[in-house]
Structures are given as C-alpha cells and as structure tokens.
N, C-alpha and C positions, 0 to 999 in steps of 0.2 A: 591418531586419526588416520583411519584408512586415503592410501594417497589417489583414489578414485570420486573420495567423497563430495557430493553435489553441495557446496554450503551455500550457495548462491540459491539454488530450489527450495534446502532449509530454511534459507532465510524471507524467501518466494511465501514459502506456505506459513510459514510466522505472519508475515506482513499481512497475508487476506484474513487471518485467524483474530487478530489485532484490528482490522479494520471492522468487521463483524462485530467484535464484541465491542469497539468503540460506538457505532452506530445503535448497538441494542444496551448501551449503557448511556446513552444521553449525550456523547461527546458532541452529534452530530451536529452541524451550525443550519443547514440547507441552505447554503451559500456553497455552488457548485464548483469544481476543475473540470472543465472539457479539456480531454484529451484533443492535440493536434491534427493525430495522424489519421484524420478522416472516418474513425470506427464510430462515432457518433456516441461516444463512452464520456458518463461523468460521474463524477467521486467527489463525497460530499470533502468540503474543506478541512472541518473542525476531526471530522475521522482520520483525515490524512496529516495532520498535525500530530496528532494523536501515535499513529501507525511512525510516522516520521520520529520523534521523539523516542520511540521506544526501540525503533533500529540506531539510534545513538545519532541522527541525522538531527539538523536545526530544523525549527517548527515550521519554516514553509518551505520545505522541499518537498514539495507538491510534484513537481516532473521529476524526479528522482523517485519517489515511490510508487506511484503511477508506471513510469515506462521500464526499471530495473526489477520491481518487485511484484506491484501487482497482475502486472499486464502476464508477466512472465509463467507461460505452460501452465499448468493446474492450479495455479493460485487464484485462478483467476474472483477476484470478489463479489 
C-alpha cells in the first residue's frame, strides 16, 4: 500500500456508499441522529447501524460514523 494512501477518505466514501444503499434497501428505521455541531444535519438511525456495522464498529456508533466518516469531504450522504 502506497505510503500516501488516503484509507480514512476510503473509508469516508464506503461509509456514505453504505448508508445509500442502507436507506434504499429498507435498513432505514426514521428514527433520526441530529448531528451536534449546529449544521442542522440528520441521519436516519437504523442506516447508521447498518453503515456502523459494516465499518466493523458496534451498532450505535452513531457519532462515530456521523462525525469521522460521513461528515468527512466528499462522502458526504
């Protein structure tokens, strides 16, 4: 692996690629996470469980996928 490689952006654009397809496959609960940090942003739960799980994270790290992956540059969901 090249020692320049972005795996934190790979893993950025997984996470919103994951949440997409969790949302248009039925994961979705509409039971929301509002973001803190004042953007007025929120991401359905049961997606983020979903996106969560699959980055090898436990099923409510909801502010972990949120603020490290989805929020992060061009991921955004």
């Amino acid at each position: 692996m090249p020692s320049h490689a972005n795996v934190h952006g790979w893993r950025a654009d997984y996470a919103a690629r994951c949440y997409a397809y969790a949302m248009d496959s039925g994961y979705g609960t509409e039971e929301l996470y509002k973001l803190r940090n004042g953007s007025g942003k929120a991401y359905d739960k049961g997606a983020l469980a979903f996106v969560s799980a699959n980055l090898g994270h436990g099923p409510e790290r909801y502010y972990t996928v949120c603020y490290n992956y989805l929020s992060y540059g061009k991921a955004e969901a």
